[in-house]
C-alpha positions in Angstrom: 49.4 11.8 8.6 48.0 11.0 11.9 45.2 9.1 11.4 44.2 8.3 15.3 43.2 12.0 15.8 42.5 12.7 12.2 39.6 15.2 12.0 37.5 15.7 8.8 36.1 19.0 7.6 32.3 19.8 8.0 32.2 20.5 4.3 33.7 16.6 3.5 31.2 14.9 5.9 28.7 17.2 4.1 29.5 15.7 0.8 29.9 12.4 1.3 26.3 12.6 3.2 25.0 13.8 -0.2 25.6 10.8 -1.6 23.0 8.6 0.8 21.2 11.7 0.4 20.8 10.7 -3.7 20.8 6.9 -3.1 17.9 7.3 -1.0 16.1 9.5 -3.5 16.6 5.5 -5.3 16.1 3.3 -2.2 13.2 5.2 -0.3 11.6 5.7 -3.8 11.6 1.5 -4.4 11.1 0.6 -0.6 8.1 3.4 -0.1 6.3 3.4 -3.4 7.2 0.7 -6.0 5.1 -2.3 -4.7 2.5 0.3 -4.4 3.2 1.5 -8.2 3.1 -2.1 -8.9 -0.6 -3.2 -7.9 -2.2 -0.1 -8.0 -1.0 1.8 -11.1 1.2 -0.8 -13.4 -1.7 -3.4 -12.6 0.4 -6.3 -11.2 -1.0 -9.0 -8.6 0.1 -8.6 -5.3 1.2 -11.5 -4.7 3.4 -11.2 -8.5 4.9 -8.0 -7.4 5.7 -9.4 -3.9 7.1 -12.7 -5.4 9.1 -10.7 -7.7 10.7 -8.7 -5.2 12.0 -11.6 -3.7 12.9 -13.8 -6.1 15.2 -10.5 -7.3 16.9 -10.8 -4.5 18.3 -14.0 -5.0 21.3 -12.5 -7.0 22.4 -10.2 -4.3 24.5 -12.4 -2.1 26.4 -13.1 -5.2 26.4 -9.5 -7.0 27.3 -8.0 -3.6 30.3 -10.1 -2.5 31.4 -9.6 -5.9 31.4 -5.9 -5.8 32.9 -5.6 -2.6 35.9 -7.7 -3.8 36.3 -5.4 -7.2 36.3 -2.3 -5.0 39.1 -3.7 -2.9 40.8 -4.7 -6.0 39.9 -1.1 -7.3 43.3 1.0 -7.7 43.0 4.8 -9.1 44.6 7.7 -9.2 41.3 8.7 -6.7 41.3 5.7 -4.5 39.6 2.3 -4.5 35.9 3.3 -3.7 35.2 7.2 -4.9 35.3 6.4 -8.5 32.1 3.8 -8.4 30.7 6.6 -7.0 31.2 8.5 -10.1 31.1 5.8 -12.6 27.3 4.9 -11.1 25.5 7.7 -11.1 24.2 8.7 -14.0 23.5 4.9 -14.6 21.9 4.6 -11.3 19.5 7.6 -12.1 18.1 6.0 -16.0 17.3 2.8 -14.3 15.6 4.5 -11.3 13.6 5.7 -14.5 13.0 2.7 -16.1 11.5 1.1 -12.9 8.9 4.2 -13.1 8.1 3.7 -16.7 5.1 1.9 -17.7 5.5 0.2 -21.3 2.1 -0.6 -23.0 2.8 -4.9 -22.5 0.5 -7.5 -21.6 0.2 -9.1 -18.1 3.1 -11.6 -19.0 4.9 -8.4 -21.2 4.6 -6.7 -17.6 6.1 -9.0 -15.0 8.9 -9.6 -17.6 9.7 -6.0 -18.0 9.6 -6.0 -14.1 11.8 -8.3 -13.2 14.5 -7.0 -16.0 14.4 -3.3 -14.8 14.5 -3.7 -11.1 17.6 -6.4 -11.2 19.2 -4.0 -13.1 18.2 -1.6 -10.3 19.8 -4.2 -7.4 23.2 -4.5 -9.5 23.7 -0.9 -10.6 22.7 -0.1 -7.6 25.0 -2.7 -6.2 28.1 -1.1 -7.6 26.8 2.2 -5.8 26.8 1.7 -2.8 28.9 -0.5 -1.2 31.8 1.2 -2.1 29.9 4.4 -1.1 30.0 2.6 2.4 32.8 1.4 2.6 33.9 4.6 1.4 33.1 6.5 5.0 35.5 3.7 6.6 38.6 4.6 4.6 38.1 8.5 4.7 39.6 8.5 8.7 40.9 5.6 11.2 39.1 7.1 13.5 36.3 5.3 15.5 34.0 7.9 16.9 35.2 10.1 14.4 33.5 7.6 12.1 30.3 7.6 13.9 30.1 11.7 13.5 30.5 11.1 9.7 27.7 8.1 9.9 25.2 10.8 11.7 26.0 13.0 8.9 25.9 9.9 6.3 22.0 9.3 7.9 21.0 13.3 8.2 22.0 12.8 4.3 20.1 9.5 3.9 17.2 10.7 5.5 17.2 14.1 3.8 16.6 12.5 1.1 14.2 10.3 1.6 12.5 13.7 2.7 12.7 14.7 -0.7 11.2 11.6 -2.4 9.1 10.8 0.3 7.9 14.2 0.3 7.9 15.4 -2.4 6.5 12.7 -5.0 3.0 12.5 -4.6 2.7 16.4 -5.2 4.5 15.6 -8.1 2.4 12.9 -9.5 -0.8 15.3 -9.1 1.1 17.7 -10.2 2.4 15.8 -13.5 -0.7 13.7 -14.0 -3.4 15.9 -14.1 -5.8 15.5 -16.2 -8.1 18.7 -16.1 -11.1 16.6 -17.0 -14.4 18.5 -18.3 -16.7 17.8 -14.7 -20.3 18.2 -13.9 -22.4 17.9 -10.7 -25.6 16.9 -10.3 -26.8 17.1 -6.9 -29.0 13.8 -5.1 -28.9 14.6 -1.6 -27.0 16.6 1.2 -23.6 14.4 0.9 -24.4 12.4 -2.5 -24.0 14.1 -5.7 -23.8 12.3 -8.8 -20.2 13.2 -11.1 -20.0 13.0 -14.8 -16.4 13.1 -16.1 -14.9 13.5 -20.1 -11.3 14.5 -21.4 -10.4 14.9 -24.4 -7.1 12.4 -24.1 -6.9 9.0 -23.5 -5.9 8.2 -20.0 -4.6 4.3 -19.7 -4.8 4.7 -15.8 -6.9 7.3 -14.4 -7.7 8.1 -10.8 -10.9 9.5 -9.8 -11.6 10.5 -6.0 -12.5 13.6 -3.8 -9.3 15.7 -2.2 -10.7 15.9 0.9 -10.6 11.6 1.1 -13.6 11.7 2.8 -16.2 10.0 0.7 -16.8 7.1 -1.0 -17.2 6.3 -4.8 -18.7 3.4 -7.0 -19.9 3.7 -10.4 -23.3 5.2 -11.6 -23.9 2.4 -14.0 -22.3 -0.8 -13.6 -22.7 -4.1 -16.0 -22.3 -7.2 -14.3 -18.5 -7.7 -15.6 -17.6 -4.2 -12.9 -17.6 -4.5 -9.7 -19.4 -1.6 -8.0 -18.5 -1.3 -4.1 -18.0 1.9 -2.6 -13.9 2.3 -2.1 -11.9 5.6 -1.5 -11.5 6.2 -5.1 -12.1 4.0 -9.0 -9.1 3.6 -11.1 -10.0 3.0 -14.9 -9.0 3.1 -18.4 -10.6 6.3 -19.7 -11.3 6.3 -23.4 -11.1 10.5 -25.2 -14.5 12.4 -24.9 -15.9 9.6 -23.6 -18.1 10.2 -20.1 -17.5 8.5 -17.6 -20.4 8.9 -14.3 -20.5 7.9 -10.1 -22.0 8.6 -7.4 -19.7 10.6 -5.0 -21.5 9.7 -1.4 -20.2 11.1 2.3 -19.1 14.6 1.1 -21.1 17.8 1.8 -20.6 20.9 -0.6 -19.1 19.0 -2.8 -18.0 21.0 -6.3 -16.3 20.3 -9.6 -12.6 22.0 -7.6 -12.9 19.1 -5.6 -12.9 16.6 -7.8 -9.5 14.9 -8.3 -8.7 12.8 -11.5 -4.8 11.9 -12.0 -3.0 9.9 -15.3 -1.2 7.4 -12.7 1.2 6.4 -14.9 2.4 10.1 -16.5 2.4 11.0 -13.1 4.9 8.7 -11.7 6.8 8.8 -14.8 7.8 12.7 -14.4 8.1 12.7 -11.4 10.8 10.1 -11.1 12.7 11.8 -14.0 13.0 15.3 -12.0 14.2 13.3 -9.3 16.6 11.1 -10.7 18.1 14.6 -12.2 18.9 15.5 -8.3 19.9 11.7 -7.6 23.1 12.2 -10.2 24.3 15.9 -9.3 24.4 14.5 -5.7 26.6 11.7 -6.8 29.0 13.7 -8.7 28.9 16.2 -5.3 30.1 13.6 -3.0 32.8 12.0 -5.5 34.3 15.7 -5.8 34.2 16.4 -1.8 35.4 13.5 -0.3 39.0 11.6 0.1 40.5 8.1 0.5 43.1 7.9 3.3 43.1 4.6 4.7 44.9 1.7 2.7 45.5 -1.8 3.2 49.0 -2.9 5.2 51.5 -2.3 2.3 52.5 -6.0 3.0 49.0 -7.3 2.1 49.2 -9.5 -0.8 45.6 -10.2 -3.0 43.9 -13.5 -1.7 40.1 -13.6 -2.4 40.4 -17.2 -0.7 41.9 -15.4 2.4 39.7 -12.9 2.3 36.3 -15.4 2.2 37.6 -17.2 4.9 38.8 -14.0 7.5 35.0 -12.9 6.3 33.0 -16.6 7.0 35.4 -16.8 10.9 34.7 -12.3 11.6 31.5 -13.0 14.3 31.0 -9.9 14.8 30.6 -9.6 10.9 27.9 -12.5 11.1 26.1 -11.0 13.8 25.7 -7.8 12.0 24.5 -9.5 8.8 21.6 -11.1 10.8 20.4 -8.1 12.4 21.1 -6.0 9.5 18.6 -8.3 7.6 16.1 -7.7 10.5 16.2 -4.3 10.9 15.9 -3.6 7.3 12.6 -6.5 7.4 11.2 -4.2 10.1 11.9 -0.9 8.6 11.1 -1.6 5.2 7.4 -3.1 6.4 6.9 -0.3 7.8 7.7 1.9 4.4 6.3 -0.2 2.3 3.1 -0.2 4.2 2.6 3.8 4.5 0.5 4.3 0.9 -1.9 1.1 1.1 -2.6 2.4 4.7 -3.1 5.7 4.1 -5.1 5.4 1.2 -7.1 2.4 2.1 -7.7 2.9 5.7 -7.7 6.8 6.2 -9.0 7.4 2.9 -6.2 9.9 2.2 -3.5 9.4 0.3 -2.1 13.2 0.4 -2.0 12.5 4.0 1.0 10.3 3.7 3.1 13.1 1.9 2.6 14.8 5.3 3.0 11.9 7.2 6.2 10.4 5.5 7.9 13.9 6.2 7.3 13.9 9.7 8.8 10.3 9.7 11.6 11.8 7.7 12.0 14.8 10.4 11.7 12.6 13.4 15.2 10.2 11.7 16.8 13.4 11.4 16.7 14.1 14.6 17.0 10.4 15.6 20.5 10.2 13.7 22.1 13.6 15.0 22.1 12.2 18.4 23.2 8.7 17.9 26.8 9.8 18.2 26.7 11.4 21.4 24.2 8.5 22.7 26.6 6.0 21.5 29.4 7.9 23.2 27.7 7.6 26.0 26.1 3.8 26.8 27.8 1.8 23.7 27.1 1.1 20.0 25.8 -2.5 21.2 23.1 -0.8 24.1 22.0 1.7 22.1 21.3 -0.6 19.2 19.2 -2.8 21.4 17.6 -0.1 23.3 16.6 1.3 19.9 15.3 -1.5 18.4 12.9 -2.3 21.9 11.8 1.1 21.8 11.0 1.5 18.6 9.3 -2.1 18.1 7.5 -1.9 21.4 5.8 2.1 20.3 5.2 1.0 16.4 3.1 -2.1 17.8 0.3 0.7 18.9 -0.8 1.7 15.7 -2.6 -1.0 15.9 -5.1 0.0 18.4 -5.6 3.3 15.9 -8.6 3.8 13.6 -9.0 6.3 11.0 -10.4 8.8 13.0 -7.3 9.1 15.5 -5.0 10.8 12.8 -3.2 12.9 15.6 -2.5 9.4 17.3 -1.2 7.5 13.9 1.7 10.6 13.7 2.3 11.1 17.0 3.3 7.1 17.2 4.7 6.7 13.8 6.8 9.7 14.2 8.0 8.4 17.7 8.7 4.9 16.4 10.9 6.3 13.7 13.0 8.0 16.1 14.2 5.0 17.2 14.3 3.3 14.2 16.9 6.4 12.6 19.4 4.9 15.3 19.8 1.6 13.2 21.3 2.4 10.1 23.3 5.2 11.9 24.7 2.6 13.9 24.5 -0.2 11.6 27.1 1.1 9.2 29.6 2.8 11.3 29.8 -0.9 12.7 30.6 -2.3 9.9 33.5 -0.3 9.7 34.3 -1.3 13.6 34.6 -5.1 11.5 36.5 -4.1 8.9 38.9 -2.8 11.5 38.7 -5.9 13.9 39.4 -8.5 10.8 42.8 -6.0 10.1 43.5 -6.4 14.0 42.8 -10.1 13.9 44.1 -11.0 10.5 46.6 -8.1 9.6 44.5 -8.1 6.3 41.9 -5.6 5.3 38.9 -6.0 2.9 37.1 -3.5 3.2 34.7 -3.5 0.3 33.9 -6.8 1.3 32.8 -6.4 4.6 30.4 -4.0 3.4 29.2 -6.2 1.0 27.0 -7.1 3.8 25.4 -3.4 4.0 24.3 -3.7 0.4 23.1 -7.1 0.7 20.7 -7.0 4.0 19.4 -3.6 2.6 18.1 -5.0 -0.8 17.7 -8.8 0.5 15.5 -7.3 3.8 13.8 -5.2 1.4 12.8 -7.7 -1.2 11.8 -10.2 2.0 9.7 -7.4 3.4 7.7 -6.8 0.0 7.2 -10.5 -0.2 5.6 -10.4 3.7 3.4 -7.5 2.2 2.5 -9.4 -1.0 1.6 -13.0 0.5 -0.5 -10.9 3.6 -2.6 -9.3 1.0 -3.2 -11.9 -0.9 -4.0 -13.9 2.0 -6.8 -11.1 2.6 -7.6 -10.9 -1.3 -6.4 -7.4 -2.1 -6.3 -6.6 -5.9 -5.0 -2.9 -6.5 -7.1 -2.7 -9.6 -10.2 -3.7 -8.0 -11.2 -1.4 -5.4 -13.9 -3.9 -3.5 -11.5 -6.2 -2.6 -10.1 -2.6 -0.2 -12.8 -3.4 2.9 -12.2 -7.4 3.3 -7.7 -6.2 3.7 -8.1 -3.6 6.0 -7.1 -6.1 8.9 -3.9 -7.2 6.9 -3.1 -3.8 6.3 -3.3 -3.0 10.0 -1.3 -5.8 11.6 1.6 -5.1 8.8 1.2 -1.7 9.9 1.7 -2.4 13.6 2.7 -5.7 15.2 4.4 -7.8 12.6 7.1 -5.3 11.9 7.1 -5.1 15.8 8.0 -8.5 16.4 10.6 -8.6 13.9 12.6 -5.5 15.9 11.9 -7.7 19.0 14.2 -10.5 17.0 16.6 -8.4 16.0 17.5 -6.8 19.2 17.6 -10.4 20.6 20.4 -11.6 17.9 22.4 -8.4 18.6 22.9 -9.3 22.1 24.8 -11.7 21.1 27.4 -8.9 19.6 31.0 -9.0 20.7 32.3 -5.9 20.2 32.5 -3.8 23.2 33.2 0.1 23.5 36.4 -0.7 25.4 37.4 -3.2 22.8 36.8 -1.1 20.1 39.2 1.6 21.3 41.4 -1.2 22.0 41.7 -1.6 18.1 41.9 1.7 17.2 45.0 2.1 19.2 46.3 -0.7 18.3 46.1 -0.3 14.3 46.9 3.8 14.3 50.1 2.5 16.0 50.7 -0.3 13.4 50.1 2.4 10.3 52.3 5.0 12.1 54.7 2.3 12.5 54.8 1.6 8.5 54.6 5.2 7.6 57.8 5.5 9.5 59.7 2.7 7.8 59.3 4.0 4.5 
């Protein structure tokens, strides 16, 4: 087979994106709503929840070399890398689960139960999806032919971060409503005092107005409850007890508009139905896709070889860095959307809307990275991308709630740019795996993406421990809605400019990239020629 000019079928590069597509129903689920789920419904600190994140991540640099030297050890009857894909899926889903699921524990009970189900996330998910990436760099020896299957890889990725994104905070109101018996009595114009019973106990209830517009605090408050006004109370509600506050800054207000979710069933559901779709995707892209590029037939196993062509691979070293960054920045950003929608604009529906527009806008933003990158380079465009995106994010600072038409049209401009990186990002780091085979005559593949896995789970775990200590810093408690007014400036600067400045340090590490357009094609020639050569030998 000619793999220089080798072209892959629409129908393949469709199936192997479904499988980004599911492990982003995972990833965009943890990034965009587990820290969130943490404080405000499972009713751990901040600064815990952050702290756990990170000190989770610890295991990855390990886990993930590790699982990028099994796949390249991996030898089946379908290929080194497409059976993980199978093997992981349903485990990937029950775990995805288990991070959703709230066990009646104490505080200590809690962060235990924590810290057990989302390491088991990191490793299962781990043995996912590097060789899922590295996957993509054996199915052609193509170059550019490898960036068309990356855009496809991030329309997949993205799609499905549509979905959960989407898709999940419908579900949760949809899953954990409560239908509480609601009455009205009228004070003023826009004050109305709300008397609330069902008859099931509700561990974690959710009381606020659908419109987000006005504020609540309890009726009657003893000097153990806190009684600011805040966007909505969150409290333990005991069967056929009521339950009264005053609902102040809505007009008209009526019993339909009253909104009172079960947090926790809420989340629970909804994760289940989802994880269903994460598995059937899996299984799609392991039946659709095919293994064609192999190691020189003269490559003998040599993990020591293979650290030490990994630790001298710059361009491999430079890509770890920035991956690290981008991932800071664009999980900051993520992890950010819920405490400032529901905190600052008082609407937490909104971010459904929101997060799909996001989700739109890296659609687009990853079907024209090939033909970008065709165009001024993989190493400009990265850069140019990163600037861009920093440089338009940074204005949502300047934003206040009232300026909602301003908040999307910024956010969903930013994440144009910011869909270039991991479009790019991967695709490169099957440009490395190739260079270390041109440099070395030795390919690890699974290896070299071990760095993929790692930034994306390490940056991810260092962005929710930026969250965490910022918060805290401002005194945020999710399960004390006072403490919402005196964080609002925290939740605006990791909004906006922190994430901003953190693109600004990635882009000036990737200048320092070595891999040129021209040298890249270089390779490709080079190592088509060198596999032709041994296909004709034997």
């Amino acid at each position: 087979m000619n793999l220089r000019n080798h072209k892959l079928s629409v129908l393949e590069k469709i199936g192997y994106a479904l499988g980004d597509g599911a492990a982003n129903i995972a990833w965009r689920g943890v990034s965009t709503f587990l820290l969130f789920f943490y404080t405000d419904v499972f009713g751990i600190t901040a600064a815990a929840a952050g702290l756990l994140l990170l000190v989770a991540r610890f295991s990855d640099g390990v886990s993930d070399v590790a699982m990028g030297i099994i796949g390249d050890r991996t030898n089946t009857k379908y290929g080194k890398f497409r059976p993980w894909v199978l093997w992981t899926a349903i485990p990937l889903a029950v775990i995805l689960s288990l991070l959703f699921t709230t066990p009646d524990l104490g505080n200590t009970g809690k962060i235990v139960y924590a810290y057990i189900t989302y390491i088991l996330f990191t490793l299962i998910y781990t043995a996912n999806n590097i060789p899922y990436g590295a996957l993509m760099a054996v199915m052609t020896g193509d170059n550019k032919e490898r960036t068309s299957i990356g855009s496809f890889r991030m329309v997949g990725a993205f799609s499905g971060g549509m979905i959960v994104q989407g898709a999940l905070l419908f579900l949760v109101a949809y899953f954990g409503n409560v239908n509480p018996s609601i009455e009205l009595n009228k004070i003023n114009e826009t004050r109305y005092e709300v008397s609330v019973s069902s008859p099931q106990k509700v561990p974690n209830a959710k009381i606020n107005t659908k419109d987000g517009i006005a504020k609540l605090y309890w009726a009657e408050a003893d000097e153990a409850v806190t009684n600011d006004p805040a966007p909505y109370v969150s409290f333990s509600m005991e069967p056929n007890k009521t339950y009264s506050f005053i609902v102040d800054g809505e007009v008209d207000l009526t019993a339909e508009k009253i909104s009172l979710i079960n947090q926790k069933k809420g989340y629970r559901n909804s994760i289940y139905v989802l994880s269903v779709f994460l598995a059937i995707f899996m299984f799609l892209t392991f039946a659709s896709t095919k293994e064609r590029v192999a190691p020189p037939k003269t490559q003998k196993t040599n993990l020591k070889q293979d650290l030490s062509d990994l630790i001298k691979n710059k361009p491999w070293l430079v890509l770890l860095i920035v991956g690290l960054l981008w991932t800071i920045y664009n999980s900051t950003k993520q992890g950010m959307v819920m405490y400032y929608f529901t905190m600052y604009l008082n609407n937490q529906l909104l971010a459904a809307s929101y997060l799909i527009g996001l989700m739109v806008a890296s659609i687009a933003g990853a079907m024209v990275t090939a033909s970008l990158s065709k165009k001024i380079g993989k190493k400009k465009l990265f850069i140019y991308a990163l600037l861009f995106s920093g440089g338009v994010n940074a204005l949502l600072f300047f934003c206040g709630p009232q300026d909602i038409g301003a908040i999307f049209t910024i956010g969903i401009i930013s994440e144009f740019g910011a869909a270039i990186f991991p479009t790019l990002y991967f695709t490169m780091l099957g440009d490395v795996a190739d260079y270390s085979e041109y440099k070395n005559s030795r390919r690890a593949t699974g290896l070299v993406y071990s760095a993929g896995s790692f930034v994306t789970k390490f940056g991810g775990g260092l962005a929710a421990a930026i969250i965490g200590a910022v918060l805290a810093a401002f005194n945020y408690d999710g399960m004390d809605s006072s403490t919402i007014e005196g964080a609002i400036p925290g939740i605006k600067m990791l909004m906006s400019w922190i994430p901003a400045l953190v693109a600004l340090l990635a882009a000036i590490m990737m200048s320092v990239y070595p891999l040129s357009q021209t040298k890249l094609d270089e390779i490709t020639i080079e190592l088509n020629d060198r596999r032709e050569n041994e296909l004709s030998i034997n």
